[in-house]
Short mmCIF file of the C-alpha atoms (twelve columns), coordinates in Angstrom:
data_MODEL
# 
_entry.id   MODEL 
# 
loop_
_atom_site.group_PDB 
_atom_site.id 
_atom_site.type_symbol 
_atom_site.label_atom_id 
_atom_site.label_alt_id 
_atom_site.label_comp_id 
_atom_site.label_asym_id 
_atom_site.label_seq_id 
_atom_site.Cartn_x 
_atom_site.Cartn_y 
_atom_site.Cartn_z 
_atom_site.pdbx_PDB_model_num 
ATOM 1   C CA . UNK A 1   -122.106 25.730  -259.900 1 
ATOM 2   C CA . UNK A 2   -118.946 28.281  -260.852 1 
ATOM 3   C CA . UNK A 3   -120.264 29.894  -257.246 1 
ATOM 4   C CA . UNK A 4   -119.657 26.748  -255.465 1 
ATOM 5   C CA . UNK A 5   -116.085 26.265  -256.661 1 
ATOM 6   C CA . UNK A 6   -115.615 30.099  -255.892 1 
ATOM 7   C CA . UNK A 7   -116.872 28.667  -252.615 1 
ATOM 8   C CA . UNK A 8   -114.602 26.051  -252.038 1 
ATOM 9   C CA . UNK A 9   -111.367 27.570  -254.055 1 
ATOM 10  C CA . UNK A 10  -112.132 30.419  -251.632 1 
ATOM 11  C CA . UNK A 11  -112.242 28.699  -248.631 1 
ATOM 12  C CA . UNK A 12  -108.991 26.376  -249.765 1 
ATOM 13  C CA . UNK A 13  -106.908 29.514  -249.974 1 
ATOM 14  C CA . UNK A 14  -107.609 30.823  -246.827 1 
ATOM 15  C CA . UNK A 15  -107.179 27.051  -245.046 1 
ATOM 16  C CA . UNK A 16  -103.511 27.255  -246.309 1 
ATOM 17  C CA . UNK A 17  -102.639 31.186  -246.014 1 
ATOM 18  C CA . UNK A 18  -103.314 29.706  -242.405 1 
ATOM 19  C CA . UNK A 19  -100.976 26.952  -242.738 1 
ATOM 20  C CA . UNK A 20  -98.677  28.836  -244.298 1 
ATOM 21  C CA . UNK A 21  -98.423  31.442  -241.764 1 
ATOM 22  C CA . UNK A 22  -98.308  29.159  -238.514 1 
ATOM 23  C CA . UNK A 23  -95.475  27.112  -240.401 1 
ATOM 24  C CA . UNK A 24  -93.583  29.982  -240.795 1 
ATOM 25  C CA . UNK A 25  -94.168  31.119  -237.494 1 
ATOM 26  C CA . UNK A 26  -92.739  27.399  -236.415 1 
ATOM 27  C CA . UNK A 27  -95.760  26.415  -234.478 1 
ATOM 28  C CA . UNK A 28  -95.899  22.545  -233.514 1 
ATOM 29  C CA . UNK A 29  -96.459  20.471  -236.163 1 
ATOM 30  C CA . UNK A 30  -99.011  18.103  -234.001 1 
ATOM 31  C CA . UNK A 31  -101.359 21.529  -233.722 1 
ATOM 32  C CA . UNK A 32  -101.523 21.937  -237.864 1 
ATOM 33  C CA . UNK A 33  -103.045 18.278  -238.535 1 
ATOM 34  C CA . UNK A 34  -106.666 19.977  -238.073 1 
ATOM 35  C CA . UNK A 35  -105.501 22.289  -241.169 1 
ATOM 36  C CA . UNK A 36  -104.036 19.527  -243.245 1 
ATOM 37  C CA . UNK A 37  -107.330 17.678  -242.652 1 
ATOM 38  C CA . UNK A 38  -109.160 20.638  -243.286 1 
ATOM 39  C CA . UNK A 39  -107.446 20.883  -246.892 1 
ATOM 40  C CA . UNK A 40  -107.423 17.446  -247.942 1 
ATOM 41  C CA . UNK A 41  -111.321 17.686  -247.766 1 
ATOM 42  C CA . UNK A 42  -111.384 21.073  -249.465 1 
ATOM 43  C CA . UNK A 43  -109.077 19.876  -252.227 1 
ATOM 44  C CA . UNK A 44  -111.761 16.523  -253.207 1 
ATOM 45  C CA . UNK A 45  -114.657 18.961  -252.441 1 
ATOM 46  C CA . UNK A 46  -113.184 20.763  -255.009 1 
ATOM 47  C CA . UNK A 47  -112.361 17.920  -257.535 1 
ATOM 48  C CA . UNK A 48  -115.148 16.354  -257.001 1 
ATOM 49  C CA . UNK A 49  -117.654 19.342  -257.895 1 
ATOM 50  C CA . UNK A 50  -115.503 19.901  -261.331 1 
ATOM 51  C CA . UNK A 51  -115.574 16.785  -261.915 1 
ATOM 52  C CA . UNK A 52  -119.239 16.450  -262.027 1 
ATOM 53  C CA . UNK A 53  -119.900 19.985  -264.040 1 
ATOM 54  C CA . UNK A 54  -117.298 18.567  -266.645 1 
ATOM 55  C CA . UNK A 55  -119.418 15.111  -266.803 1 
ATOM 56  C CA . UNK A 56  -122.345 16.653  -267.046 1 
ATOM 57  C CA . UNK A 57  -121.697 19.846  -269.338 1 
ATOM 58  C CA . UNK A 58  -118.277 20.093  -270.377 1 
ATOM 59  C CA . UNK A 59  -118.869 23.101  -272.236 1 
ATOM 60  C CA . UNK A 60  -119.786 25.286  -269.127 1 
ATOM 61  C CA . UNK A 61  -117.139 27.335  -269.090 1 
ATOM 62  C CA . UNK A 62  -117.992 28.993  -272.268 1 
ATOM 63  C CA . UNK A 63  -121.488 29.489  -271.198 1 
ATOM 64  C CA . UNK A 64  -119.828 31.554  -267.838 1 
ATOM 65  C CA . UNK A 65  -121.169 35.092  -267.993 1 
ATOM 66  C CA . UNK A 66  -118.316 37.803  -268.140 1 
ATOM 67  C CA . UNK A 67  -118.643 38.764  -264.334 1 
ATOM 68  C CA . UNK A 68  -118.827 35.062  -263.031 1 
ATOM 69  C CA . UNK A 69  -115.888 34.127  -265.539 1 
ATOM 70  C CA . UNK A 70  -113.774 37.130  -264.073 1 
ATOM 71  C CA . UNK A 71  -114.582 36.206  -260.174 1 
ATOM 72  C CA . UNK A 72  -113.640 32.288  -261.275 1 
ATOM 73  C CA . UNK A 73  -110.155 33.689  -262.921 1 
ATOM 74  C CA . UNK A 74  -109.429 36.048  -259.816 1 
ATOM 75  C CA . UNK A 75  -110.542 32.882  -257.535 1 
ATOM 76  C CA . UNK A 76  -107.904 30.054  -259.293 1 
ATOM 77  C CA . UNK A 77  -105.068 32.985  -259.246 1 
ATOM 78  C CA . UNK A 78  -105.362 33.909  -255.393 1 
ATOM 79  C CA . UNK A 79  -105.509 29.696  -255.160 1 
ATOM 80  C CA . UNK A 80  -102.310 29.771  -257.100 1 
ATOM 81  C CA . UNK A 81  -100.409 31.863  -255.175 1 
ATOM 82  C CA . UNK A 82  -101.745 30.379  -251.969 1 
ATOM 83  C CA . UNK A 83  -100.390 27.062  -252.870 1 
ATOM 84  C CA . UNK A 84  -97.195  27.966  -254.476 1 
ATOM 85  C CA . UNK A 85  -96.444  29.804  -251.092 1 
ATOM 86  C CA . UNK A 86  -97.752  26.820  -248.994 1 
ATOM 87  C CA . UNK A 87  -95.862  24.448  -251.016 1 
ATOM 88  C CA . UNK A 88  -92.808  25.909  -250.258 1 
ATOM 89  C CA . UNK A 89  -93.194  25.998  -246.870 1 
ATOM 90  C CA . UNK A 90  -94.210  22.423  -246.598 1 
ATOM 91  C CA . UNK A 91  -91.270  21.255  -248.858 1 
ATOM 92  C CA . UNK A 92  -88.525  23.292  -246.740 1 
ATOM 93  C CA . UNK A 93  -90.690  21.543  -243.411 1 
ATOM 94  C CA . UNK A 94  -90.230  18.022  -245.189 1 
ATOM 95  C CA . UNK A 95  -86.633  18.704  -245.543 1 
ATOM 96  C CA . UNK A 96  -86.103  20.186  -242.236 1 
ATOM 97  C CA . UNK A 97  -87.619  16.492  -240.965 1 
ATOM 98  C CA . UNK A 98  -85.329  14.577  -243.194 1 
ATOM 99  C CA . UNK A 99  -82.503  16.276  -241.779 1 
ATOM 100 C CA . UNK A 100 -83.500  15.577  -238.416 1 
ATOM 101 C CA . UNK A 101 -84.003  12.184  -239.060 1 
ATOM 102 C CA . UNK A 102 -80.497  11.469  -240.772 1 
ATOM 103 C CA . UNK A 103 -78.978  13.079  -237.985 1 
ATOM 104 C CA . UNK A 104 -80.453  11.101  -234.975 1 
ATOM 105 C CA . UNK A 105 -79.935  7.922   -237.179 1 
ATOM 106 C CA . UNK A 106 -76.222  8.753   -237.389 1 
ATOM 107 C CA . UNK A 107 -76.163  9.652   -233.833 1 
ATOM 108 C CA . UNK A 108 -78.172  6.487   -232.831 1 
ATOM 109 C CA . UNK A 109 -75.439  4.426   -234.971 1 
ATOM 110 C CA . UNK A 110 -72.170  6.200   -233.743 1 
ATOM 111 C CA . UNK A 111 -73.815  5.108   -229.967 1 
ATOM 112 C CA . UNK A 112 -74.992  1.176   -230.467 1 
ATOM 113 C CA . UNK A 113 -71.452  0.595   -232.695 1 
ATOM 114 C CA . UNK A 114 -74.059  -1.020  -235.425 1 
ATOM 115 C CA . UNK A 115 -71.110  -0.991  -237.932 1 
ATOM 116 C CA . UNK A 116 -69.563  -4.208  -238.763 1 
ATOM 117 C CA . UNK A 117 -66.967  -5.534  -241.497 1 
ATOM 118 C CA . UNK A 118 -67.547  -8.876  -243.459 1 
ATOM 119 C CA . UNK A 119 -65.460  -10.604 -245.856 1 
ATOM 120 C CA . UNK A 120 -66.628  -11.767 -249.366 1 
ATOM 121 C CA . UNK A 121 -65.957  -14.893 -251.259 1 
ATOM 122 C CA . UNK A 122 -62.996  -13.473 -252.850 1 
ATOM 123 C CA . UNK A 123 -61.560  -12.058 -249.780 1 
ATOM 124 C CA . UNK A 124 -62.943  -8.525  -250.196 1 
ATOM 125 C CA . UNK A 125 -63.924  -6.642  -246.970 1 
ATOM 126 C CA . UNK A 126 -66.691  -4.730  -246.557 1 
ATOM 127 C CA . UNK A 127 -68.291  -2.488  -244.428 1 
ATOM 128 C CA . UNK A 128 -71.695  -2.851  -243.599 1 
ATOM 129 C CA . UNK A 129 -73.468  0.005   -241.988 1 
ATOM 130 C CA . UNK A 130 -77.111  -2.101  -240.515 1 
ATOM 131 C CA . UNK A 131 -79.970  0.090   -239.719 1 
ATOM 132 C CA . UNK A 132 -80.487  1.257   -236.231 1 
ATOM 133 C CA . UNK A 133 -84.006  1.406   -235.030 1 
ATOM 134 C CA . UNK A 134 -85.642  4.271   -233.998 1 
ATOM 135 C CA . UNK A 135 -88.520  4.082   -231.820 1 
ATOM 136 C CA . UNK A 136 -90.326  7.365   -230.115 1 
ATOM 137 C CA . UNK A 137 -92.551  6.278   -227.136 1 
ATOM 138 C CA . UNK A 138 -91.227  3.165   -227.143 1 
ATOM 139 C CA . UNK A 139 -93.067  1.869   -230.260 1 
ATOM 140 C CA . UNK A 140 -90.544  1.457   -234.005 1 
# 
């Protein structure tokens, strides 16, 4: 079973080195979803086998021979570094996105004047600042 999880763990790093890398090399976002997919599965795989060797003998990493325990250790620090590295990429992407997004909704409001004073019960004015809809291909 520890081979298995080397397996997957394995197999998980290398699925996001490979995001990672095309990220950084600003590939289209549209042409990544395959990878994404290709984690998510890899990261239940994964829970889903520990999750069963814990249920059924929760003591199994003590039983790990020396050599097994040592490929498991290297195995969960290459994962570590994988996703520390893909999580930063993905975070600056998010934000990158965000960005983009506050922009063209500023933009879209400056355009359609969607910016409009009321007055309150006790004579106050305020400025109310409605949400412009965005729609790409013609759908919100």
């Amino acid at each position: 079973m520890p081979n298995e999880m080397i397996e997957i763990m394995t197999s998980l790093s290398l699925v996001m080195r490979e995001e990672t890398e095309r990220l950084e090399r600003r590939e289209r976002v549209l042409d990544l979803a395959s990878l994404a997919s290709a984690k998510a599965r890899l990261v239940a795989q994964l829970e889903e086998t520990l999750a069963r060797r814990n249920r059924r003998e929760p003591a199994w990493t003590e039983r790990m021979d020396a050599e097994t325990r040592e490929r498991l250790a290297d195995c969960l620090g290459e994962l570590r570094v994988a996703s520390l590295a893909n999580a930063a990429v993905l975070e600056r992407q998010i934000e990158l996105s965000m960005e983009m997004m506050t922009a063209i909704a500023d933009e879209a409001k400056r355009l359609t004047g969607k910016r409009s004073y009321t007055y309150g019960a006790s004579g106050d004015m305020a400025r109310i600042d409605a949400a412009t809809p965005i729609s790409f291909n013609g759908e919100y």
